[in-house]
C-alpha positions in Angstrom: 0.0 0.0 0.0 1.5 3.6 -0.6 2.8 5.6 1.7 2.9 9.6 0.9 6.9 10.8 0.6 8.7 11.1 3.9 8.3 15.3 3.1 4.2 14.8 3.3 4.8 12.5 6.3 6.8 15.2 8.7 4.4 17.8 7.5 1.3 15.5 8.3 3.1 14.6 11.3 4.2 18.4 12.3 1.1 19.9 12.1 -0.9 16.9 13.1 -3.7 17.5 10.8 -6.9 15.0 11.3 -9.3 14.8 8.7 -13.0 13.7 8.4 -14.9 13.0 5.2 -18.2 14.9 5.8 -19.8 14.6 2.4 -19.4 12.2 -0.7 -21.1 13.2 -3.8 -20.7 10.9 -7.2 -21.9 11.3 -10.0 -21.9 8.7 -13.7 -19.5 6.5 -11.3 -20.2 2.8 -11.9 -23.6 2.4 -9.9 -23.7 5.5 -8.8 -25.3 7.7 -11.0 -25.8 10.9 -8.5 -25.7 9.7 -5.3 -24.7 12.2 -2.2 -23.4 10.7 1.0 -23.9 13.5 3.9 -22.9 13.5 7.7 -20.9 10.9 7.1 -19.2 9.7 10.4 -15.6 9.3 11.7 -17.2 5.0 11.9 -19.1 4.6 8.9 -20.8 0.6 8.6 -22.5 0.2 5.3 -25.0 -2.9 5.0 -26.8 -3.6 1.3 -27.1 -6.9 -0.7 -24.0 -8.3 -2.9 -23.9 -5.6 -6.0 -25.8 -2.8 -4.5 -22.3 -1.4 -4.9 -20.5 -0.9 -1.3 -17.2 -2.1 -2.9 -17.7 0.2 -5.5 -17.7 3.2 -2.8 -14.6 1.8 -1.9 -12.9 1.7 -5.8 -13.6 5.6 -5.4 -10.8 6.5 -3.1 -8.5 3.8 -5.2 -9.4 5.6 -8.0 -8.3 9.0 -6.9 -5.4 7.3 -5.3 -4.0 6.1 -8.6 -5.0 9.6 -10.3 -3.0 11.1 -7.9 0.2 8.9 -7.6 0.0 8.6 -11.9 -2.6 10.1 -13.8 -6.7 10.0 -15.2 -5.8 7.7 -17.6 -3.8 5.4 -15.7 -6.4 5.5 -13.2 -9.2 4.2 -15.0 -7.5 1.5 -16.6 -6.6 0.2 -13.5 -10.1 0.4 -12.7 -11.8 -0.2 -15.7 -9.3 -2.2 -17.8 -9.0 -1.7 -21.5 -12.6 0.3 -21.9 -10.9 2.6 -18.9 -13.4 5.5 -19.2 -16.8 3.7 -21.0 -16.4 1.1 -18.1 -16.1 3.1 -15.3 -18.9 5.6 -16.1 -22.1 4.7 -15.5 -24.1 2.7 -18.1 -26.7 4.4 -20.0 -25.4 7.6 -18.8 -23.5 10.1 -20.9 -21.5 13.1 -19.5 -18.7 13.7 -17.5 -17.8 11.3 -14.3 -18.0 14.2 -10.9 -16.4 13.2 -7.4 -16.9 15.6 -4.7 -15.4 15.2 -1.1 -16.2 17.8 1.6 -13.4 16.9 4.4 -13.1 18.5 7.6 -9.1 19.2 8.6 -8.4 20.1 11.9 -5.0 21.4 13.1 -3.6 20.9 16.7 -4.2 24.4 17.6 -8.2 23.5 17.0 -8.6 25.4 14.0 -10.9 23.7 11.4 -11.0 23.8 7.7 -13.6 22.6 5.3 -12.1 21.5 2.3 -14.5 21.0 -1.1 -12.6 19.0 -3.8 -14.5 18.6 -7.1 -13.5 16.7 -10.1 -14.8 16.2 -13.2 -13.7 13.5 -15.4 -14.2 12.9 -19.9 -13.1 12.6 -22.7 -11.0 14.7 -24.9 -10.5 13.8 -28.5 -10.8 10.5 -26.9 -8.7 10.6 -24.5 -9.2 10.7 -20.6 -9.3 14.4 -19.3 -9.7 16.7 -16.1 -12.3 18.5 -17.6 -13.1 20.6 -14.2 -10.8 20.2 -10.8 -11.3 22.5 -7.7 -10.4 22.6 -4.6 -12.4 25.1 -2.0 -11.1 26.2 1.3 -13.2 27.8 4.1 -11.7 29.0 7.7 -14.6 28.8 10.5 -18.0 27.3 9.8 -19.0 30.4 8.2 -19.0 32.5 5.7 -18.1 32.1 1.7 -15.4 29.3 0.4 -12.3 30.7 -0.8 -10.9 29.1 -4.5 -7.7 27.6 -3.8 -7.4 26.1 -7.1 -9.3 26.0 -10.3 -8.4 24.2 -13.4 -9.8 22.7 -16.5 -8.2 20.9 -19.7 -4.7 20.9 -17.7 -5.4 24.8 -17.6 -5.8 27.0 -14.8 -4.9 28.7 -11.9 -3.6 28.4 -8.0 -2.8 30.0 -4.9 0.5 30.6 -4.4 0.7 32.2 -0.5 -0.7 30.4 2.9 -3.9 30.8 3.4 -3.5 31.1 6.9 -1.6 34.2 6.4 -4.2 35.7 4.6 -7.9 37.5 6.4 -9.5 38.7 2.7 -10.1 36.9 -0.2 -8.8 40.1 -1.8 -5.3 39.4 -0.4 -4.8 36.0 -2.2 -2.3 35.5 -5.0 -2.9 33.5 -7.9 -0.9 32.6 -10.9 -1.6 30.9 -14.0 -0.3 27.3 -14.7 -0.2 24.5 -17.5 0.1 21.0 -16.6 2.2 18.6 -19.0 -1.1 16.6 -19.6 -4.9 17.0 -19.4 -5.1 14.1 -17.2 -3.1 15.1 -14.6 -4.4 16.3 -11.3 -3.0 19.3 -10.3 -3.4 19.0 -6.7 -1.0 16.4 -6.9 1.5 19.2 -7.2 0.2 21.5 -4.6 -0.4 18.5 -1.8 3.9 18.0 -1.9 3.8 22.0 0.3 4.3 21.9 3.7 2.9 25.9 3.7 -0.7 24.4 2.6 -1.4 22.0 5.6 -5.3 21.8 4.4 -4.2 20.6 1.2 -1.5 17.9 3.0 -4.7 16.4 4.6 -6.4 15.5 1.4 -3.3 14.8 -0.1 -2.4 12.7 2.5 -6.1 10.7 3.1 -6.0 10.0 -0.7 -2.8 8.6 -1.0 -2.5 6.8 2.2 -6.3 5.1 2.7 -6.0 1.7 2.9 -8.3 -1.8 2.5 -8.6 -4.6 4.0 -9.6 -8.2 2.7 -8.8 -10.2 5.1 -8.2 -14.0 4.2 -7.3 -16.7 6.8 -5.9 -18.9 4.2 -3.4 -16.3 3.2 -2.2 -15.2 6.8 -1.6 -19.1 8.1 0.9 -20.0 6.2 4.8 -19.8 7.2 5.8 -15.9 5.3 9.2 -15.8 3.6 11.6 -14.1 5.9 11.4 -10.7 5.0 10.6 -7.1 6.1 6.9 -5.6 6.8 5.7 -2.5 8.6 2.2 -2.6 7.6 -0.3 -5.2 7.7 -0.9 -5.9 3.5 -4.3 -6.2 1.8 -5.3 -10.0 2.3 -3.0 -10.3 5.0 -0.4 -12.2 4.2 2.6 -10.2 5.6 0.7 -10.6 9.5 3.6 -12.8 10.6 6.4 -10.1 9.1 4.5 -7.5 10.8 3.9 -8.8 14.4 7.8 -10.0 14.4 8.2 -6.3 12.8 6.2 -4.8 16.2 7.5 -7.5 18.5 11.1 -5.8 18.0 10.5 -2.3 17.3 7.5 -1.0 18.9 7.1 -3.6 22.0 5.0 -1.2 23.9 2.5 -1.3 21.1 2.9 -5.2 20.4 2.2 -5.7 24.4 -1.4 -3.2 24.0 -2.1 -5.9 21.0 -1.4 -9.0 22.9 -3.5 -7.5 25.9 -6.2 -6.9 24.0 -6.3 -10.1 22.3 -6.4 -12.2 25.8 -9.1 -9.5 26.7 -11.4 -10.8 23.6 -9.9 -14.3 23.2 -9.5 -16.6 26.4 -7.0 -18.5 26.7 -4.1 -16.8 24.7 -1.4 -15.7 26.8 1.0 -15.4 24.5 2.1 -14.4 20.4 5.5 -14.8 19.5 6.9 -14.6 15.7 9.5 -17.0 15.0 12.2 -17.6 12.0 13.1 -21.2 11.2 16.5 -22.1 10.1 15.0 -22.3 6.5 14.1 -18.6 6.5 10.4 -19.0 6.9 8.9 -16.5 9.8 5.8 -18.4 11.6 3.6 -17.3 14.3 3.2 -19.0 17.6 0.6 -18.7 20.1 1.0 -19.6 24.0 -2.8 -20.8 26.0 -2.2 -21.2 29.8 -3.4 -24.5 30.5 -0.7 -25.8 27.9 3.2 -25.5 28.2 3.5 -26.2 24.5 2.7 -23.2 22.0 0.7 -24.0 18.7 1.7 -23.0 15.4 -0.6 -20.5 13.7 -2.1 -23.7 11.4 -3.4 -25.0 14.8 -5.2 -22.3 16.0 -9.1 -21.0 15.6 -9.8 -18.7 12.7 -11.7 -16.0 14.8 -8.1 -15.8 17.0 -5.8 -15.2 13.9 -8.3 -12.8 12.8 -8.8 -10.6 15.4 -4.9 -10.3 15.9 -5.0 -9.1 12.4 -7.5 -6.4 13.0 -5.9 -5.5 16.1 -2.2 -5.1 14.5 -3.9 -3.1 11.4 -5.8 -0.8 14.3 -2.9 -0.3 16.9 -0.2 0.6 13.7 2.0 3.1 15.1 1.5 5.0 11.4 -2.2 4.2 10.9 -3.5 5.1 8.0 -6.0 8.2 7.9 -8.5 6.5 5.9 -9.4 2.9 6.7 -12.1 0.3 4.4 -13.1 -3.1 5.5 -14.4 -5.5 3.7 -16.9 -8.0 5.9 -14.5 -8.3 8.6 -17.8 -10.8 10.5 -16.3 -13.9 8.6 -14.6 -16.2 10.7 -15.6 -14.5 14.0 -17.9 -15.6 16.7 -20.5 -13.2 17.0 -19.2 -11.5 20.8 -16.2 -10.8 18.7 -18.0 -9.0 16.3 -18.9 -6.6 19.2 -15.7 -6.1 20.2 -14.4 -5.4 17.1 -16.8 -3.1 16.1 -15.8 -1.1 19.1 -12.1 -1.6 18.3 -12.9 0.4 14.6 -14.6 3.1 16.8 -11.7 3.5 18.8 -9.5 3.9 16.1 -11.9 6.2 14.7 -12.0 8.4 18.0 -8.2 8.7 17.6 -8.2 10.9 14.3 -9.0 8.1 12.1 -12.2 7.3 9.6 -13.3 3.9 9.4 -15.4 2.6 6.7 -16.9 -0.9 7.0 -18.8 -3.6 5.0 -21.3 -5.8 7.1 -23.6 -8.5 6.1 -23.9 -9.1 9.9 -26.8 -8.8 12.1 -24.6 -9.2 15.1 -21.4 -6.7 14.2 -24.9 -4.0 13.5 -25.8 -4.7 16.8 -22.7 -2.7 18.1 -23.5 0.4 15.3 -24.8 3.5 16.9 -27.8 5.5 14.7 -25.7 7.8 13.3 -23.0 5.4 11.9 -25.3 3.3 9.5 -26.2 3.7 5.6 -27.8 1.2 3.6 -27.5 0.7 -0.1 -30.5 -0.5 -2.6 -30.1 -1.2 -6.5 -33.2 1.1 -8.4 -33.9 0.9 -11.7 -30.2 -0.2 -12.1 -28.5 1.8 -10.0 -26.9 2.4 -6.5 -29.2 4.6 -4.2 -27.8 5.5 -0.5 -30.2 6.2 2.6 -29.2 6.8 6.0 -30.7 5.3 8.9 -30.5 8.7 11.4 -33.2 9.7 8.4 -35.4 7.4 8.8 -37.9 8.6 11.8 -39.0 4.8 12.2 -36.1 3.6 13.5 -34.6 6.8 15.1 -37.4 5.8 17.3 -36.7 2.3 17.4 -33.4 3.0 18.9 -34.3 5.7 21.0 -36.3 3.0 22.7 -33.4 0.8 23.0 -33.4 -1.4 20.5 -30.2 -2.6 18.4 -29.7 -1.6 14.4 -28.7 -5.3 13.9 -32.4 -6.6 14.9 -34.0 -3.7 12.9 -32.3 -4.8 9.7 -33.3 -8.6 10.3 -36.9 -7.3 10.8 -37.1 -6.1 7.7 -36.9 -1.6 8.7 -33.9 -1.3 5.8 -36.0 -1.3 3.0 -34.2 -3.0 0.2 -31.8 -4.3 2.1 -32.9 -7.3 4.0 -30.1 -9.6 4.9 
């Protein structure tokens, strides 16, 4: 998974920005023909039937990922293979593809920015092209956005002094620029400044978000001795990683292993261990026997909630997290307890976005926290439970979201 340049990194890290999606509008994006995502959490659980599109949410912030570490074009070839463009945009839908993120950035001195980035993607002489990109900045919760940057066709113009420096609009400077390509984004250049700290947080969210896809069967078997700060997509790097903890960060490795005997009785202990062959396997200690078992030997709901909890507790976590079902394999108390585990991390400066098709890791979602997805005439359409008046009162009487959805109050979406 990329990591932003060590230069984004002390910046992010020096002003210790945190950053919150508030608002995710899409428009001619795969099933998404104009949907608009609003008060959207710092723990976000998602629930909808297989291709209502919750993955595709997720493809969104790959997509501008790849735009912003390459280019357009690049970008939606990844995503859309050879038809890049005409497979990615909505079927039946003609006009430009539109992304718009509203994300809240607040620096350690408590000051908050709203940041509005809005891109529009087509085709010129057909080829992939920014037809619109801008990028909004407002200081306070009032008054009018100030245009940080504004191009179009590779075309445009930017800010060139800190914003912070600045109390009118009036005092801003702009310049003109051309980019080497119409499919380049031009934030990409601007988000390398340490003098724009809004822009680092968007810069930063995008390029560092991260997804998880957890697989047992790629985590059990014995990893090729090797090097691995950061847990991988499917997993496979877990015992690289925990050896990597066990021997740089102990302090953190210890919080893991506590809160795995917390949620798993009967571990005492993890160890990561490299075999005269070169092969780095994980061992796992249970009080009432003086023999540890190999990873292969233990329960699928243990290795997977170490997982979790070495992807939560990373001592660089990533800003922006996705999960992918992370129910399977787990017993349903676990489910609880990881649900609160993503909140946590959340409540630290994080975003968490999760895919459920589970009752029982609902149970542990709070009103505010849950959207539900529902194919209409073809395409994705995104409703939020706090708006639903039957159960706000529901839960206001004290029920639980995961025993709403199984009765049915998701409409749609029945699991």
């Amino acid at each position: 998974m990329h990591r932003t340049s060590e230069k984004n990194q002390s910046s992010a890290k020096h002003h210790k920005v945190m950053q919150q999606i508030e608002s995710l509008r899409l428009k001619n994006f795969r099933a998404f023909q104009n949907v608009h995502l609003k008060n959207i959490p710092r723990f976000c659980v998602l629930v909808g039937a297989n291709g209502t599109g919750k993955s595709t949410l997720f493809s969104v912030f790959a997509f501008l990922r790849d735009a912003m570490t390459t280019n357009v074009t690049a970008a939606l070839g990844r995503l859309g293979g050879s038809r890049g463009l005409a497979e990615v945009r909505s079927r039946g839908s003609s006009g430009p593809i539109e992304i718009e993120i509203k994300l809240r950035a607040t620096l350690a001195d408590g000051r908050s920015r709203l940041i509005t980035y809005e891109l529009h993607v087509d085709e010129l002489e057909g080829r992939p092209a920014v037809t619109r990109e801008v990028l909004q900045y407002r200081r306070g919760s009032r008054g009018q956005p100030w245009k940080f940057l504004d191009f179009s066709m590779g075309k445009g113009e930017a800010v060139t002094n800190e914003l912070d420096t600045v109390e009118d609009e009036r005092q801003l400077q702009r310049e003109s620029q051309t980019l080497k390509s119409p499919d380049i984004l031009a934030i990409k250049g601007l988000a390398q400044f340490e003098r724009f700290p809004a822009v680092v947080a968007l810069g930063n969210l995008i390029e560092n978000w991260h997804l998880s896809d957890f697989h047992i069967n790629r985590a059990r078997p014995e990893a090729e001795s090797g090097y691995a700060e950061h847990l991988s997509r499917e997993g496979e790097n877990l015992s690289l990683v925990v050896e990597f903890l066990y021997k740089n960060y102990r302090p953190v490795f210890d919080r893991i292993l506590e809160r795995l005997k917390q949620t798993v009785p009967g571990v005492t202990k993890v160890e990561a261990k490299t075999t005269e062959e070169g092969r780095v396997l994980l061992k796992f200690s249970d009080g009432s026997f003086e023999d540890p078992f190999l990873a292969k030997f233990v329960s699928d709901g243990t290795i997977k909630m170490l997982a979790y909890l070495v992807l939560l507790y990373d001592p660089a976590p990533h800003p922006l997290l996705c999960v992918e079902e992370p129910e399977n394999q787990l017993y349903p108390s676990l489910q609880w307890d990881l649900a609160e585990e993503f909140r946590t991390y959340a409540m630290r400066g994080g975003q968490v976005f999760v895919t459920t098709h589970s009752p029982d890791f609902l149970n542990a979602a709070e009103l505010g926290e849950v959207f539900w997805l529902v194919k209409e005439n073809g395409y994705t359409q995104v409703h939020r439970a706090a708006d639903d008046e039957q159960i706000k009162a529901y839960m206001e009487a004290g029920d639980q979201m995961g025993y709403l959805w199984k009765q049915g109050l998701f409409p749609g979406a029945n699991p």
